[in-house]
N, C-alpha and C positions, 0 to 999 in steps of 0.2 A: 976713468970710471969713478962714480963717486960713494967713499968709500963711507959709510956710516959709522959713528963711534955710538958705546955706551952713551952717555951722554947727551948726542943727539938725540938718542930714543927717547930717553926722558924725558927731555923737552917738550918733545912732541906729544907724549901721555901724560904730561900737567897740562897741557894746553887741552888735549880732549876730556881728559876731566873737568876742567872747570866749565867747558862750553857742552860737552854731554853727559855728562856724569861717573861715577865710579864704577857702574857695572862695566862695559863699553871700555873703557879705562884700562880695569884690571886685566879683561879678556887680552885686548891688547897688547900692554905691556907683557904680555905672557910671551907672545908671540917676538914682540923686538926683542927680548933678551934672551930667546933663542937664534934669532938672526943675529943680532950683533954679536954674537961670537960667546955672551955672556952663560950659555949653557954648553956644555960638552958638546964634540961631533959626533961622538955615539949616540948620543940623546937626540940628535937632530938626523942622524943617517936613521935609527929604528925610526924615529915619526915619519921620515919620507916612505920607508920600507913598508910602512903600517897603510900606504896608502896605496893599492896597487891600479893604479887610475893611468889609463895612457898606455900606447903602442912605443915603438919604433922613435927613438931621438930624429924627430923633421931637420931640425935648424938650431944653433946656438948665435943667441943674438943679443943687442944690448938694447935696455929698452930707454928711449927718450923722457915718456912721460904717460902716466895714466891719463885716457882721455876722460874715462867715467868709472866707475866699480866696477867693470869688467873688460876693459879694450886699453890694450896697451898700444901705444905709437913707438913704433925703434926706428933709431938711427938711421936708418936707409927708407924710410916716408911709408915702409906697410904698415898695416897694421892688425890685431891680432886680436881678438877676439876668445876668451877663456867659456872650453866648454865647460859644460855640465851644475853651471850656477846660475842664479836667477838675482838680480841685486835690483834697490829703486832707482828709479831716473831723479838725477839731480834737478831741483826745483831752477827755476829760471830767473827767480830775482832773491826773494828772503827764505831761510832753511825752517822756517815755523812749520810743523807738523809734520806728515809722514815722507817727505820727501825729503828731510834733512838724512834718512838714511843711503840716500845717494850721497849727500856730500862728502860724508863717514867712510862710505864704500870708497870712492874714489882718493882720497885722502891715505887711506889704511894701502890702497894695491899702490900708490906712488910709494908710500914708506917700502912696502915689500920690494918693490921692483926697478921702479927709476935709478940711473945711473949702473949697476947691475947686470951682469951676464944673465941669461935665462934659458934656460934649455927648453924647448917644446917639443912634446911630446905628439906622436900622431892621434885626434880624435875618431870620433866615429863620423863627421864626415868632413871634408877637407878645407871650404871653405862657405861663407854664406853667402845669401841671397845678394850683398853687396861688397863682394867680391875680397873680405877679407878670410887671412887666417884664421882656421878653430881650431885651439888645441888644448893638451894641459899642459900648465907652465908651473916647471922649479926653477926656482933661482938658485945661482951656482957662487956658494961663498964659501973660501977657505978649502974646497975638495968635497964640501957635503952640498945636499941638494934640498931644497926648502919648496915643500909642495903650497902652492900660492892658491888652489882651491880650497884647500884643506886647510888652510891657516883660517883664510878669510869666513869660511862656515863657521869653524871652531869659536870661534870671536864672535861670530854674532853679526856677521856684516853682511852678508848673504844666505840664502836659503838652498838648496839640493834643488838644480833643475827638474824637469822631462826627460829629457833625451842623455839618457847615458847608457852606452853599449854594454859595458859590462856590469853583469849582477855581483861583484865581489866592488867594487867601486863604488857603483850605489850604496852597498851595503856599508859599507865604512862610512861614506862620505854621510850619511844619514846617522851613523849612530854619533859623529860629531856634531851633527845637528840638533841630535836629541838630548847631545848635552848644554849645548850653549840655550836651547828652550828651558830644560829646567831648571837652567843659572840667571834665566831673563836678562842674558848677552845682547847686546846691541840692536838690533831689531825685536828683539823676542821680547823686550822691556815697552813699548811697544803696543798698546791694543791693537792699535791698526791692522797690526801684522797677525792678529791674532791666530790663532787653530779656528777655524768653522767648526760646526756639527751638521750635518747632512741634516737632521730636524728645522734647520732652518731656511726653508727655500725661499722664501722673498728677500733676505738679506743674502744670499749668496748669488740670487737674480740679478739685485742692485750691483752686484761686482761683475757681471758682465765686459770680458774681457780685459782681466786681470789677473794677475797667477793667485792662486790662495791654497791652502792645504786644508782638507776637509774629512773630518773623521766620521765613523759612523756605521750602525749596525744593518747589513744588508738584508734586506727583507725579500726579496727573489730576484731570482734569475730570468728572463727569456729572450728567445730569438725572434729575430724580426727581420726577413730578408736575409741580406748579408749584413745583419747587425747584431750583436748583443747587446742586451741592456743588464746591467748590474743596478737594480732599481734598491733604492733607501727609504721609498716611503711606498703606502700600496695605491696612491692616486697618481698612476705614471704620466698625465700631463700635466701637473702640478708640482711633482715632489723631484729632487733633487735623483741624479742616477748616472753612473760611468757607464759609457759604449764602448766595447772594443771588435773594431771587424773580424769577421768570421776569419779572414785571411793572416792574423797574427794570433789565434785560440793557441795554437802549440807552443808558440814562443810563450803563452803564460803558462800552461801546462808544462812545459820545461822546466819552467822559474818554481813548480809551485802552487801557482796561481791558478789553478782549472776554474774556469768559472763557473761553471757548472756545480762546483764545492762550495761557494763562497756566500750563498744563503745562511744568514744564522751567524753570521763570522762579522768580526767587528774589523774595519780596515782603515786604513788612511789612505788617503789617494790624493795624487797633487797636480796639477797643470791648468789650465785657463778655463775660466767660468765663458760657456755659450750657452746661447738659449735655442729652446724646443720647443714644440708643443705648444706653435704660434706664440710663441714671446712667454708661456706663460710656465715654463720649468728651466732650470738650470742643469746644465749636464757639464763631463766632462770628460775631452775624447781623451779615450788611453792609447798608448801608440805600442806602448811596453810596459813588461811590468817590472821596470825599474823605478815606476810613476805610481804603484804600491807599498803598504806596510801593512801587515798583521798586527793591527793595536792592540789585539787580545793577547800578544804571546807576552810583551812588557810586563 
């Protein structure tokens, strides 16, 4: 197993300082000198315990190598797939512009993970569409357990998926999100990655199948079919608007979320930009309202 020293950590955050900078850096190195052992196990058991993300221990495995900022390859040739984050794809030749936050991601999950025991934890669903594992992974150093979603949001290397089952998960994993946004950590440094505003529908059109987070004050409510629409502007083939089928209305009423309430209410909403309304609005399907936040309550 290979075992990281103090030292190595260093190394490794003078080198992404010079080549990304000190914000990105700092966030980082926060994170190594809790892994390398250089902060307490108390201090690293309460940040695991602080994240209550994950079922049932699947598997304790070691992992080989990050393939990208969120897929682990282990020793036995699976490979494993971390729910509930969203990271960029690593660019294919030079790291210039918003792709270099893939090199970053995958860079940061090899520090955390490679060589490394990993516990995985069961997700909310088992495995994907190409046949790997999903799950949430801590790494297991010393007897404490190091939550590697929650690292890597905290830092600034990734964003808060869609699809995460439980509303206590999301809710954490989001307000580490919403700090590493107001430290303008690693991606959040960043325009690319910016916040949208629902006011802007031909620039959130142009994103067209790409994840973005989009803030903004909901102007009504209606039904259509088996649809909701949660519309942001009052031109609904123009303006910017979340749907969520009639058939998951309770699961947001559960959460909270009645939509039927959210007229007047300022919200954030996150997951991939499609279009409507013949090419000519942007929308975005909710599946859950773990894919929610109340920006008015901040």
């Amino acid at each position: 197993m290979r075992r990281r020293s103090a030292a190595v950590f260093r190394s490794l955050i003078f080198s992404m300082t010079r080549r990304f900078g000190h914000n990105l850096a700092a966030a980082f190195a926060a994170t190594a000198l809790v892994i390398s052992g250089c902060a307490g196990a108390a201090v690293a058991q309460e940040h695991a315990a602080a994240m209550p993300c994950g079922g049932d221990e699947i598997a304790l495995v070691t992992v080989q190598r990050a393939i990208d900022g969120r897929t682990l390859g282990l020793d036995d040739g699976r490979e494993v797939r971390l729910a509930a984050i969203e990271v960029p794809s690593a660019p294919a030749a030079n790291e210039a512009g918003p792709g270099a936050g893939g090199v970053r991601a995958r860079e940061a999950l090899d520090a955390l993970t490679v060589g490394d025991e990993v516990s995985l934890r069961r997700a909310e669903i088992a495995s994907d569409r190409y046949g790997r594992l999903v799950a949430y992974a801590y790494t297991v150093r010393d007897g404490s357990q190091f939550f590697v979603q929650g690292e890597m949001i905290a830092a600034g290397l990734a964003r808060v998926g869609d699809h995460i089952g439980s509303r206590g998960c999301a809710s954490e994993l989001m307000r580490e999100e919403r700090g590493a946004r107001a430290g303008k950590l690693g991606l959040w440094a960043n325009s690319y990655y910016r916040m949208f505003s629902a006011d802007e529908p031909a620039k959130l059109l142009a994103e067209q199948g790409q994840f973005v987070l989009v803030e903004g004050k909901v102007a009504s409510v209606r039904e259509s079919g088996a649809t909701i629409y949660v519309n942001f502007g009052q031109r609904w083939s123009e303006d910017f608007a979340v749907t969520i089928l009639k058939r998951n209305e309770h699961n947001f009423i559960a959460a909270g979320f009645d939509p039927k309430q959210l007229a007047g209410r300022r919200i954030r909403v996150r997951g991939w930009i499609e279009e409507s309304g013949g090419g000519k609005s942007p929308r975005i399907d909710a599946a859950q309202p773990a894919q929610m936040e109340f920006a008015d309550r901040e």
